[in-house]
N, C-alpha and C positions, 0 to 999 in steps of 0.2 A: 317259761321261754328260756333258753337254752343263752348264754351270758358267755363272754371270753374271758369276764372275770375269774371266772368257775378254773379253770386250767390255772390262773397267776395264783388263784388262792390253793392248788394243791404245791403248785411247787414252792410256794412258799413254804406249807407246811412240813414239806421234805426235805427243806435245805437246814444242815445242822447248822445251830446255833441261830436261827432267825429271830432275828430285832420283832416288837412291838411292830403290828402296823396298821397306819391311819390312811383309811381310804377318804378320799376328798371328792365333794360333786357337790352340784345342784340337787335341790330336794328334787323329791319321784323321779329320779332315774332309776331306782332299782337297787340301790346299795345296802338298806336292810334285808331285803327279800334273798337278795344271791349271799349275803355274809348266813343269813339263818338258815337257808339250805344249805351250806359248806355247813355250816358246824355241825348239824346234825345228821350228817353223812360219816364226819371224818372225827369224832369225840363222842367218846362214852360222856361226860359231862361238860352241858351249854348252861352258862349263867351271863343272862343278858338284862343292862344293867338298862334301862330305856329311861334320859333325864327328861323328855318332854313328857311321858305320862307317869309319870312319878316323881313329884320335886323331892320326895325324901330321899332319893337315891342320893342327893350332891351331900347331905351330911354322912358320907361312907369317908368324905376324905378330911372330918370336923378334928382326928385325931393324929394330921399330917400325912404323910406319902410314906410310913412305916409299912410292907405289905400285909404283915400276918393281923395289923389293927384294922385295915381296908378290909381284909377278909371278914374279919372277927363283926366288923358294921355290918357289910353285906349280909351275914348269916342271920344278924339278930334282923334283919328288915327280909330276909328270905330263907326261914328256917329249915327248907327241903334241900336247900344247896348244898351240893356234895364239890369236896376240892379234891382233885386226887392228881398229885405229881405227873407230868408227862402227858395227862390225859383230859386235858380238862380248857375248856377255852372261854375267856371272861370274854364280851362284847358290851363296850361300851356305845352306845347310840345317843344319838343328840348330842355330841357334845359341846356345839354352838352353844349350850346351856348350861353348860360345865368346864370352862374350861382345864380345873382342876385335876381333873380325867387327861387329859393329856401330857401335866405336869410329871403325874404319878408315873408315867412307862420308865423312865431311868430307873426309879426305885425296883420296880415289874423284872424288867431284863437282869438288873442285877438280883436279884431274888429268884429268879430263872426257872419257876416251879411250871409257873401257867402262861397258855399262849392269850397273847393281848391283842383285838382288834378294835380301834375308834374309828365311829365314824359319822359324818354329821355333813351339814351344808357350808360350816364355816364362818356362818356370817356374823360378824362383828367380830370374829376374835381376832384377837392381836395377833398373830400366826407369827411375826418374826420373834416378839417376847416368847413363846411357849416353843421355838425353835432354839431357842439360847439354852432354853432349861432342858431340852431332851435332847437338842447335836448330838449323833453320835449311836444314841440307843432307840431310833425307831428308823423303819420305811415306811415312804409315804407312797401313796398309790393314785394316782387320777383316773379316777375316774369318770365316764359321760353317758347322756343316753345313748339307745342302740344305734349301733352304726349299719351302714345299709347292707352290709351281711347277716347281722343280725338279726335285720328288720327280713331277712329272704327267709332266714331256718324259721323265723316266727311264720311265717306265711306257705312254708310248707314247699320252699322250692329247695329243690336235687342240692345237696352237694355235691353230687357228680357232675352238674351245671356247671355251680359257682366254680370248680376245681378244672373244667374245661375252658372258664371264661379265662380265668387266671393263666393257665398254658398260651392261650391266646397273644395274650400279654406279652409273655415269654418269649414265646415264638414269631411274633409278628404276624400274626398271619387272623383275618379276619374270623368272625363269630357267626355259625351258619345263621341262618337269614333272619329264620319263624326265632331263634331263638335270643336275638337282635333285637328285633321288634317286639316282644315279648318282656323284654328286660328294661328296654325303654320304658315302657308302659309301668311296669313297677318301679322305676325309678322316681319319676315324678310322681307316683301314689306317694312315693319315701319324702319326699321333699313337700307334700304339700301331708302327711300324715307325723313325722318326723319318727323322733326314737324313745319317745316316754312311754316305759312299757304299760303305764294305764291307759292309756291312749292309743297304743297300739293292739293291746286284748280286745278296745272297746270297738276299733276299728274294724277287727276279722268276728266279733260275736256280733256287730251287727249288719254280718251279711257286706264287709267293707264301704259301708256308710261312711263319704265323708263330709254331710251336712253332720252327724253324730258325732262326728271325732273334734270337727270344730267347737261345736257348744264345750265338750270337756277341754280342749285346748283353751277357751277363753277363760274358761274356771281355774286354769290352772295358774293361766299368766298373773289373774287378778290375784292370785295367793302371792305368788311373786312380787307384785306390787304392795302387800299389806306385810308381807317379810322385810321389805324393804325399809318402810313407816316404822316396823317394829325394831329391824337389829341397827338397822343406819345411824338410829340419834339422831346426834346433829346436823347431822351431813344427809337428811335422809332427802332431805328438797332437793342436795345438787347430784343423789343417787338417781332418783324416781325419774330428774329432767335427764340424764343422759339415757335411762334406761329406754325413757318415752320417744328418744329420739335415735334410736337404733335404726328401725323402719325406715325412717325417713329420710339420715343421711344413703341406705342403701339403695334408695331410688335416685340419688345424683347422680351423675356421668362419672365422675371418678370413685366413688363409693368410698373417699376417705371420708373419715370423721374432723369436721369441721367446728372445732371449739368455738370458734364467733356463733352459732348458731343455739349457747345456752343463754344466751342474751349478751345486752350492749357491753363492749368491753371484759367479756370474759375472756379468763387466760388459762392455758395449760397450768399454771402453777396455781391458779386456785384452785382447779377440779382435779389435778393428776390422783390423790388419795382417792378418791372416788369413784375415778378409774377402775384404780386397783381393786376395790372395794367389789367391783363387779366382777370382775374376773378373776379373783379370789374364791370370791361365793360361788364359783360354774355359771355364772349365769352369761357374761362376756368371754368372746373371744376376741385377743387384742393382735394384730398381725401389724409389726412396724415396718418401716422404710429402709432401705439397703442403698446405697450408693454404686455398689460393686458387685458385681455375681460372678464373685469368687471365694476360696473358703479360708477362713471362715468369715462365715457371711458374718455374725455378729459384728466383726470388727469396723462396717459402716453403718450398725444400724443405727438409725433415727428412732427415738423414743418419744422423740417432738411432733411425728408425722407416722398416722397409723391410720389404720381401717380396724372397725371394731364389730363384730358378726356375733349374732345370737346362737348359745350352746347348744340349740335343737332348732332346725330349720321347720319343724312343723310350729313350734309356738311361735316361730316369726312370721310364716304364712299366715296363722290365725289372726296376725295384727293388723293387716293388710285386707281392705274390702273383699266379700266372698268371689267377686267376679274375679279375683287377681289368681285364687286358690283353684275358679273352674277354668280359669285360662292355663296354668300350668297342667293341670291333667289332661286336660283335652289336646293341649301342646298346641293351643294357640300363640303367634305370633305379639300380638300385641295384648296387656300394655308390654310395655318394658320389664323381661322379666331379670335381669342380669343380674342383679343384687341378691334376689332370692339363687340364683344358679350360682357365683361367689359361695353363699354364706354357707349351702350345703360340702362345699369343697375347700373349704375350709374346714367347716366339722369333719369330713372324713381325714383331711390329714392330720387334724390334731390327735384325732382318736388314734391314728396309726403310729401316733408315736412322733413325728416331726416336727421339729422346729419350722416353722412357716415364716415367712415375711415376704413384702412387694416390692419391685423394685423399680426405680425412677431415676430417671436424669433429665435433666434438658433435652440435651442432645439423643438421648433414645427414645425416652417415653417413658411411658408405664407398662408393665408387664403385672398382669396379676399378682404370680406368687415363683418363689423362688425356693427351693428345698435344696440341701446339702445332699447328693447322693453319693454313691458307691466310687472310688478309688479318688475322694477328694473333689470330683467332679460336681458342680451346681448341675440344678435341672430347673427349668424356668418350665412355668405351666400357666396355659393361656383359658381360660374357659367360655365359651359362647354358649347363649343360651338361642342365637337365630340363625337364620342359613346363611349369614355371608362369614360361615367358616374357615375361609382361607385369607380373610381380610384381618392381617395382626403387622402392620407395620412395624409399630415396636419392638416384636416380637423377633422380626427377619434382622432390624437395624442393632438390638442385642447379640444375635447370634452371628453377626458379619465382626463381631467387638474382637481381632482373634488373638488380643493377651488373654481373654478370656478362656480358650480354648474349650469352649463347651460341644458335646459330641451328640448331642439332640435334646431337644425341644419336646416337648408332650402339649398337641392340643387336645381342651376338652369337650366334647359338642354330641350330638345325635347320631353324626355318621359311625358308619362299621369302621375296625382298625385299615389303618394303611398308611406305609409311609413315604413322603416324597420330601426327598433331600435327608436335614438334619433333623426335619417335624415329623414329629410321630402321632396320627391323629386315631387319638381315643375314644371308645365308648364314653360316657361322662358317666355309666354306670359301675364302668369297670375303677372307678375312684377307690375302691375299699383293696385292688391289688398295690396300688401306688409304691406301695412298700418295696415292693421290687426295682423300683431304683434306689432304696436305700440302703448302706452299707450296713449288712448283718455281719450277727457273730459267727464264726467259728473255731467250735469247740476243738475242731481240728487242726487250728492253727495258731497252737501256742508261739507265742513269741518269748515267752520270759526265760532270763537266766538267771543261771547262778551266781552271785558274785566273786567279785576275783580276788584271791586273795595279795595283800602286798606286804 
């Protein structure tokens, strides 16, 4: 299945002098699979070092972070391995298991023979300690399961489509009709099937079965949960309860995360580590609170008050009664489906690259989510998951705010594009274009100079 990673991983390979780099995700999303197909596309020689099925690999580093002695292990623990200058690419895997594999890329980059890629779930490492020891000499990469474009080229739809739906976008101007309704229809497969590419192969080989894709979603969650028991330690009781209550805070009316509800007298300041701990690992996504939707947004945000969404909207659907998963595809009305319609729109803008947060006041409301767009300008996004589509009070009472000077709104819902006033109402499929109101580079518009002499 065809991966966006696949393109970051050439241009990385083609920019001179590139750092070590450690892709980050939640397990089975796919970050072995597309790192071993790059390598053996784009290197005469792959040596991949895997710590979960071979604990002898972690004594490669028993003679310190010296490279030609790392070498000199590797070879005696894998006597075929060929090193050849320029052309050759070490992949470290697991290294949740190792974290000494990470330690080692300073030593790597400055020995500058071979290309380095780590790459693991993360859980339990200390990530800020083995950041003090390599500042400087690696890129980190996040990545997540498939986003809902990827989840269309798995399924076999046009990028002629998707490349029309995005014009769309651009253009303002509505998505003919059959192909509307058509995209709908696969979008809620997306949301109730998610983006874990085992789950998504198992999805289209069985005839897109989604009584099949559930049984392996639930197998997957429970790994999730015994990952949990295993890299958490201590901390794995107040992991496992915020993990368990993901689900549930997203079926409240506000869909923030409500600390009172890991028990009596719980505080942010007990569980924030554990937090982190989630959303570290890919498993959480954390979206905090704004005061002001203005840029930059960081400088009102609230770390105290957050909404916390699961890194694949199909393992969240799996957690949720089977009737909640036939009511999304059938596009029934009730129950309530808004939390699961949030959490997949949140996964798309993480994936796309955007700082996300929601924003609140008193006097306004709450507005879903809030992105920094294109010339300094905020873009506040509303999403509905039922038909009273034009019902966003907070929304109106935000964009009447005019130090704010914001120049439209994006709602997200069922209906075809169209816009009246400063709201611009969205496919909710067309989520994976979003990036079009973000400020991209270009390469054509160097700003830098020279300095002056004095």
């Amino acid at each position: 299945m065809k991966r966006k990673i696949e393109l970051y991983l050439l241009e990385w390979k083609n920019e001179k002098n590139h750092l070590p780099l450690v892709i980050k995700g939640a397990r089975q999303i796919g970050k072995t699979y597309s790192i071993v197909k790059f390598a053996k596309e784009n290197y005469k020689n792959f040596i991949e070092i895997n710590f979960a099925s071979n604990e002898n690999f972690k004594s490669i580093f028993d003679n310190g972070y010296d490279v030609d002695n790392i070498i000199k292990n590797i070879s005696l623990l894998m006597p075929n391995a060929t090193f050849e200058k320029n052309n050759t690419l070490i992949f470290f895997d697991g290294v949740q298991l190792c974290s000494k594999a990470m330690t080692s890329l300073k030593q790597f980059k400055i020995d500058n023979r071979f290309d380095i890629i780590c790459s693991g779930s993360l859980m339990g490492i200390n990530y800020n300690e083995i950041q003090l020891n390599s500042v400087g000499y690696k890129e980190d990469y996040d990545m997540y399961s498939m986003d809902f474009e990827e989840f269309c080229w798995a399924n076999s739809i046009s990028e002629n489509v998707l490349a029309d739906i995005r014009s769309c976008l651009v253009e303002r101007r509505p998505v003919e009709n059959y192909i509307h309704e058509a995209m709908l229809k696969n979008f809620r497969a997306y949301i109730v099937c998610g983006g874990m590419p085992e789950v998504v192969q198992n999805y289209i080989d069985s005839g897109y079965s989604l009584v099949r894709t559930r049984e392996l979603q639930i197998q997957l969650v429970d790994q999730y949960k015994s990952d949990i028991s295993k890299y958490a330690s201590t901390r794995a009781f107040n992991v496992r309860s915020i993990f368990e209550q993901i689900p549930v805070q997203l079926e409240a009316e506000s869909h923030r995360f409500i600390v009172s509800s890991l028990g009596e007298g719980a505080r942010l300041q007990k569980y924030e580590q554990d937090f982190l701990w989630l959303v570290n690992a890919g498993v959480g996504l954390m979206v905090p609170q704004v005061t002001e939707a203005r840029s930059p947004l960081k400088r009102t945000e609230k770390t105290t008050a957050f909404k916390l969404y699961e890194s694949d909207t199909g393992m969240l659907a799996s957690r949720y009664p089977g009737s909640t998963a036939r009511a999304v595809y059938l596009d029934m009305k009730t129950p309530n489906l808004g939390g699961l319609y949030e959490n997949v729109v949140a996964q798309e803008l993480v994936a796309l690259g955007a700082d996300t947060w929601y924003y609140q006041t008193r006097e306004v409301g709450e507005v879903d989510f809030v992105i920094e767009g294109a010339r300094g300008h905020v873009v506040p996004i509303e999403v509905k998951s039922g038909k009273k589509v034009r019902a966003h009070a907070a929304l109106d009472r935000l964009m009447s705010v005019g130090e704010y000077k914001i120049p439209e709104a994006v709602v997200l819902s069922h209906e075809n594009l169209c816009k009246e006033g400063k709201i611009l109402y969205v496919p909710i499929y067309m989520t994976f274009c979003l990036d079009e109101f973000m400020e991209k580079d270009d390469p054509n518009n160097d700003f830098s100079f020279a300095p002056i002499s004095l």
